[in-house]
PyMOL Python script that loads the backbone (N, CA, C, O; Angstrom):
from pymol import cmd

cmd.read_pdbstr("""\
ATOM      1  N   UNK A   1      89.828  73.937 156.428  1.00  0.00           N
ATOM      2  CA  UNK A   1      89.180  74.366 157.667  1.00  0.00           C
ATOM      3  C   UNK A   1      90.202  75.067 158.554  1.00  0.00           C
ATOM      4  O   UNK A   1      91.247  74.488 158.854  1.00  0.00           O
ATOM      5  N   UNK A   2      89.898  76.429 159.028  1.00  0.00           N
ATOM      6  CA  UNK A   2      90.616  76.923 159.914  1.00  0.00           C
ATOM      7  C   UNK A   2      90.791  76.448 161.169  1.00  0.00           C
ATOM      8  O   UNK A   2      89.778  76.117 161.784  1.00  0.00           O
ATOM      9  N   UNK A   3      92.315  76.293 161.916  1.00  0.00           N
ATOM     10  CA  UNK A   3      92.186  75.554 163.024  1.00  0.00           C
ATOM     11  C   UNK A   3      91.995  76.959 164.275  1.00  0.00           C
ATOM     12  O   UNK A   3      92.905  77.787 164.261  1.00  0.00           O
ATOM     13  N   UNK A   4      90.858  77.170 165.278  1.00  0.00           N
ATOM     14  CA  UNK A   4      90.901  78.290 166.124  1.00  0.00           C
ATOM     15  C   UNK A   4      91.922  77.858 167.091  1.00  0.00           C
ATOM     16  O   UNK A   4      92.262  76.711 167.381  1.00  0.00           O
ATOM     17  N   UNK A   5      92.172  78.520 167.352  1.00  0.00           N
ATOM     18  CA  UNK A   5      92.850  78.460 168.708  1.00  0.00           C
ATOM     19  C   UNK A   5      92.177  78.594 170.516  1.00  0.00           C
ATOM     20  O   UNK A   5      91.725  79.620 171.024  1.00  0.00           O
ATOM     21  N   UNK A   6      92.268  77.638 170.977  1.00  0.00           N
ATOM     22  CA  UNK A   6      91.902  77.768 171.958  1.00  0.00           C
ATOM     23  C   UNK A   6      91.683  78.776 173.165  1.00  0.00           C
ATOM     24  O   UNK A   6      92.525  79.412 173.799  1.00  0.00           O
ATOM     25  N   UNK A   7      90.618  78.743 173.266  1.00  0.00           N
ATOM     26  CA  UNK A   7      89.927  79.570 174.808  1.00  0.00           C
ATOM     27  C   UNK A   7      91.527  79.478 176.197  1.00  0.00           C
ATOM     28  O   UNK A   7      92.194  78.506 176.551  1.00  0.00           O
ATOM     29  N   UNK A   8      91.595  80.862 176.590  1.00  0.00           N
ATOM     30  CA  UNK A   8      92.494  80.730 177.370  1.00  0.00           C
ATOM     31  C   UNK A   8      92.678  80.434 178.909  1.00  0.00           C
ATOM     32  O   UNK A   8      93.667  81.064 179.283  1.00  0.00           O
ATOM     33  N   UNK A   9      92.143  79.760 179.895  1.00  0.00           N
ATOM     34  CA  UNK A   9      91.776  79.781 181.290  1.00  0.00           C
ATOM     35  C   UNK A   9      93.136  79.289 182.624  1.00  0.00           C
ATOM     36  O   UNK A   9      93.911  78.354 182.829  1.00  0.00           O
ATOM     37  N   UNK A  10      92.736  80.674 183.285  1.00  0.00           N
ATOM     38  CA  UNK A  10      93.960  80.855 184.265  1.00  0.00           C
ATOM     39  C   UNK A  10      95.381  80.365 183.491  1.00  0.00           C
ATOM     40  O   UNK A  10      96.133  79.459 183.849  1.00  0.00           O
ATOM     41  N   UNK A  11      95.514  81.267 182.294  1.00  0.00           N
ATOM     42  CA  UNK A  11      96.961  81.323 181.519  1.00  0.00           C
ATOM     43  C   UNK A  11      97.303  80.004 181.030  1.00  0.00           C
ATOM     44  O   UNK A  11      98.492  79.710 180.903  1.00  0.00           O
ATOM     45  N   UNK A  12      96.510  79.289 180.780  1.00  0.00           N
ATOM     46  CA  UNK A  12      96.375  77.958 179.755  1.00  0.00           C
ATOM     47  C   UNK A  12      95.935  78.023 179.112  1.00  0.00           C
ATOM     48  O   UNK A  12      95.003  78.801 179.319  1.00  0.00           O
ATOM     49  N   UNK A  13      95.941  77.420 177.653  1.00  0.00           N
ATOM     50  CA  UNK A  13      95.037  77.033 176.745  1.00  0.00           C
ATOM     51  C   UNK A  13      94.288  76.149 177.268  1.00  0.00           C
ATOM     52  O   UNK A  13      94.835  75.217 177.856  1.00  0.00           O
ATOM     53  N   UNK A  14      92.848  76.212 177.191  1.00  0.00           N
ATOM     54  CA  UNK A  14      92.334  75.118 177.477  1.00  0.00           C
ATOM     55  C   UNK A  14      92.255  73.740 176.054  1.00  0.00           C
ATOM     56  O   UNK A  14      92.630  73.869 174.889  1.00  0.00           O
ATOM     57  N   UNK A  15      91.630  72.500 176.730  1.00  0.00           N
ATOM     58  CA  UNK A  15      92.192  71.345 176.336  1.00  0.00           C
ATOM     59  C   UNK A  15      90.847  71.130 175.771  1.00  0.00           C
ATOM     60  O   UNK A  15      89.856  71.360 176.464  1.00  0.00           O
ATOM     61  N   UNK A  16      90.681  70.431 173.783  1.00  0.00           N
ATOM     62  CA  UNK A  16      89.631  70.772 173.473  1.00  0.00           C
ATOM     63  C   UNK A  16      89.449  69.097 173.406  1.00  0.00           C
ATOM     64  O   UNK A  16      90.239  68.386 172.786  1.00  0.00           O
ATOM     65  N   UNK A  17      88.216  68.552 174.187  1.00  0.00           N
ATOM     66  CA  UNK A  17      87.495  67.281 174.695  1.00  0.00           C
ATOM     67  C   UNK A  17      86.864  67.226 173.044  1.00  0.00           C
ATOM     68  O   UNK A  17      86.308  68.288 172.766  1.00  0.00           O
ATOM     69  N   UNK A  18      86.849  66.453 172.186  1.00  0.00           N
ATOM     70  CA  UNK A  18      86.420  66.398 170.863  1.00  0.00           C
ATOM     71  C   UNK A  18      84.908  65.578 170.965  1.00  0.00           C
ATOM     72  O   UNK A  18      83.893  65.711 170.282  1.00  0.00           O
ATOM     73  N   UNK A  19      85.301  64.427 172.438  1.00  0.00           N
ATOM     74  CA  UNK A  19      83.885  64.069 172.075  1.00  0.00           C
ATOM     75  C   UNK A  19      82.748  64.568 172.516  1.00  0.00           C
ATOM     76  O   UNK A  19      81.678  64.059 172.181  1.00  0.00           O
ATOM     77  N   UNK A  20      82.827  65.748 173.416  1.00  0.00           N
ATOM     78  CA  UNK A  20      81.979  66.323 173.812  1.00  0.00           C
ATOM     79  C   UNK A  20      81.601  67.809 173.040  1.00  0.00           C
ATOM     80  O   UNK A  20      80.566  68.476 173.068  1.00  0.00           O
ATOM     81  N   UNK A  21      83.228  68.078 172.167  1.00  0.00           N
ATOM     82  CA  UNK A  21      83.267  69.107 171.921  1.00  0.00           C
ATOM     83  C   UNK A  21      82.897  70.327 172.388  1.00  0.00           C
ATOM     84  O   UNK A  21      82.029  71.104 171.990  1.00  0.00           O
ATOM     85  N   UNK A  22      83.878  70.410 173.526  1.00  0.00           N
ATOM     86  CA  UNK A  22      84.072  71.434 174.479  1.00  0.00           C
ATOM     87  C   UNK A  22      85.450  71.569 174.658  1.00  0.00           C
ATOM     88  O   UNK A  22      86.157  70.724 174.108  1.00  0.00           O
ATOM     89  N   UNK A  23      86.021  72.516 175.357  1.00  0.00           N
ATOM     90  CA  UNK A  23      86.812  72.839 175.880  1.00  0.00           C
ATOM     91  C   UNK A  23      87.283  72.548 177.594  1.00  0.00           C
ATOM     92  O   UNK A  23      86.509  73.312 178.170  1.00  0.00           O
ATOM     93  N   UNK A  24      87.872  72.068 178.366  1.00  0.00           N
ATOM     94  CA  UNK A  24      88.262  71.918 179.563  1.00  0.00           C
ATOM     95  C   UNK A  24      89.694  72.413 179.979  1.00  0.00           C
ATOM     96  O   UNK A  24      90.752  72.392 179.349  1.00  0.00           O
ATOM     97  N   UNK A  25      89.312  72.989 181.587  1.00  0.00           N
ATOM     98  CA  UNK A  25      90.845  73.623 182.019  1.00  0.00           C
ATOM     99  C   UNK A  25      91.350  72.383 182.655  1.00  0.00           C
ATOM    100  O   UNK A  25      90.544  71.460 182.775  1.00  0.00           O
ATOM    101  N   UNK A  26      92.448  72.240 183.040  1.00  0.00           N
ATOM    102  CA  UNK A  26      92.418  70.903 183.688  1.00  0.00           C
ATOM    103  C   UNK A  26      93.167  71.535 184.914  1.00  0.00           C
ATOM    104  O   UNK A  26      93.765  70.802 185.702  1.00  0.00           O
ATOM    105  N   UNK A  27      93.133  72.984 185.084  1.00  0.00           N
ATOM    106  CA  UNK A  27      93.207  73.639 186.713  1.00  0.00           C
ATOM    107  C   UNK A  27      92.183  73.489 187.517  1.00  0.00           C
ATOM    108  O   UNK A  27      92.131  73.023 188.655  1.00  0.00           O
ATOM    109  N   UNK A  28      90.765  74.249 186.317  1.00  0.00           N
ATOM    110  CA  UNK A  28      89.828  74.759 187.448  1.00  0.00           C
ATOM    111  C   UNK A  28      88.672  74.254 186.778  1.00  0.00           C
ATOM    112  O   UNK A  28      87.740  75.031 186.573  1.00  0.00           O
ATOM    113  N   UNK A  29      88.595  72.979 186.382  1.00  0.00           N
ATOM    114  CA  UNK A  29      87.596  72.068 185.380  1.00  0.00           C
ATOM    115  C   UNK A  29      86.688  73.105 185.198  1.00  0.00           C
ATOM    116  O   UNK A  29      85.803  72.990 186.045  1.00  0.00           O
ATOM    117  N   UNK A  30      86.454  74.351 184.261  1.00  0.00           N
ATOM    118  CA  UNK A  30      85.949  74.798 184.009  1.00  0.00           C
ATOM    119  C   UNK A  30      85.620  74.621 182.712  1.00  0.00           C
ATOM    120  O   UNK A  30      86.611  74.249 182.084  1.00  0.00           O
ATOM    121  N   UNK A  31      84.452  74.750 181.897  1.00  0.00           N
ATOM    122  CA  UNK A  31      85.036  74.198 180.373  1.00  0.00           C
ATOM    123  C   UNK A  31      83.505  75.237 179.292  1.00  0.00           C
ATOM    124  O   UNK A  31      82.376  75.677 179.509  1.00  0.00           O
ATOM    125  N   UNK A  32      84.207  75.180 178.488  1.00  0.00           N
ATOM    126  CA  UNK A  32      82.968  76.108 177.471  1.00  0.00           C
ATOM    127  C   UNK A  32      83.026  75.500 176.124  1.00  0.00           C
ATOM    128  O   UNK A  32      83.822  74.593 175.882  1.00  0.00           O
ATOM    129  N   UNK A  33      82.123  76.017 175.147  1.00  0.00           N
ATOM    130  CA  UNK A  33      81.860  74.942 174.065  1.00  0.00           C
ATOM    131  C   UNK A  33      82.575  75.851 172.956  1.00  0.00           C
ATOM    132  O   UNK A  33      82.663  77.057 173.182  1.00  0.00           O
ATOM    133  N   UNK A  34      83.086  75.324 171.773  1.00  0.00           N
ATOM    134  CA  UNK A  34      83.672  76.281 170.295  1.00  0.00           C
ATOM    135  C   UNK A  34      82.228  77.156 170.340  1.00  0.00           C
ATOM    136  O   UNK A  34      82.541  78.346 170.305  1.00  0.00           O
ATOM    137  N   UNK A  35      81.133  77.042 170.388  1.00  0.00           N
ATOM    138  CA  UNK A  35      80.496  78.152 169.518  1.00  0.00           C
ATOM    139  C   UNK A  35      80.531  79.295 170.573  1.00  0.00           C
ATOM    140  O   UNK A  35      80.754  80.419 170.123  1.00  0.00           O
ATOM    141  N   UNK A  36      80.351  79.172 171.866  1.00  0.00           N
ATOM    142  CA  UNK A  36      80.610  79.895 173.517  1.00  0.00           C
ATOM    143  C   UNK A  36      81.943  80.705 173.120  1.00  0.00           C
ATOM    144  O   UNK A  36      81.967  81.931 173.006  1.00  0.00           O
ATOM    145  N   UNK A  37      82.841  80.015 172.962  1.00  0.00           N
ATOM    146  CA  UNK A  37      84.086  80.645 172.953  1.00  0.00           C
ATOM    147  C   UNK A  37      84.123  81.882 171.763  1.00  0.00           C
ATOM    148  O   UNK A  37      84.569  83.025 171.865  1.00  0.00           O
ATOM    149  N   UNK A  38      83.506  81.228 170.647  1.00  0.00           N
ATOM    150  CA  UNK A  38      83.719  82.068 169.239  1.00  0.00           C
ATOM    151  C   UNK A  38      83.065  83.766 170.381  1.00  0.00           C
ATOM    152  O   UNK A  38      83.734  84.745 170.709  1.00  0.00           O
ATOM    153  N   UNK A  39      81.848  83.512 170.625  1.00  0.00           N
ATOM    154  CA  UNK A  39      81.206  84.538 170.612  1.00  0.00           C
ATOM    155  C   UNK A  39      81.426  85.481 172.382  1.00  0.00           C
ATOM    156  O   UNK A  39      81.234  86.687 172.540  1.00  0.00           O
ATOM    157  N   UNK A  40      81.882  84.439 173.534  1.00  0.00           N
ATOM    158  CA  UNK A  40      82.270  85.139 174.527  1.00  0.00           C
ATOM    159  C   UNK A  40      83.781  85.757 174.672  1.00  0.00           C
ATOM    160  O   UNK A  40      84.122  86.757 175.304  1.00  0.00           O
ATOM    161  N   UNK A  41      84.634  84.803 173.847  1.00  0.00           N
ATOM    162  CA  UNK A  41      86.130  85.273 173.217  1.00  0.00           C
ATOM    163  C   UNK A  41      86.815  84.478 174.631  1.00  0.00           C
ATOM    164  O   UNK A  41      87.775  84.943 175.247  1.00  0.00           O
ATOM    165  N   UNK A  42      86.209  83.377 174.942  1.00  0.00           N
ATOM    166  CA  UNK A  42      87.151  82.385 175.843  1.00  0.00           C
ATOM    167  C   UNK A  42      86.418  82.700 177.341  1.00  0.00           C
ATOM    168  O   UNK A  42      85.617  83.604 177.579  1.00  0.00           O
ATOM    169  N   UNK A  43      86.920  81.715 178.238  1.00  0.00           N
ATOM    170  CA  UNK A  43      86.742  81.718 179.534  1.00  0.00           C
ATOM    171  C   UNK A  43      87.780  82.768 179.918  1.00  0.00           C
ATOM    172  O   UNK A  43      88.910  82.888 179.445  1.00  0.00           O
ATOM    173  N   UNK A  44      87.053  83.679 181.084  1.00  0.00           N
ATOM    174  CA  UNK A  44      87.692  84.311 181.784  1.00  0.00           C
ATOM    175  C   UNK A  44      88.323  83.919 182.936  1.00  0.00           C
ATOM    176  O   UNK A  44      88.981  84.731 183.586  1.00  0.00           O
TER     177      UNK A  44
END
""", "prot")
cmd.dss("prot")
cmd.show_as("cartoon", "prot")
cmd.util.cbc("prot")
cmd.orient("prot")
């Protein structure tokens, strides 16, 4: 399985929450999901 690399927000990687399976910034608690990310190409 390929590992992606994380969605990037305000020059962080964001932090991937497994049990929710999402993504979270832990600047600007903003957070988006792996399939969101695949197809928006990360939080802006």
């Amino acid at each position: 399985m390929s590992r992606h690399t994380a969605p990037v927000c305000h020059g962080r990687q964001m932090k991937l929450d497994t049990k929710a399976r999402q993504y979270t910034c832990r600047k600007c608690g903003g957070w988006t999901t792996r399939l969101l990310a695949l197809v928006v190409g990360g939080a802006q």
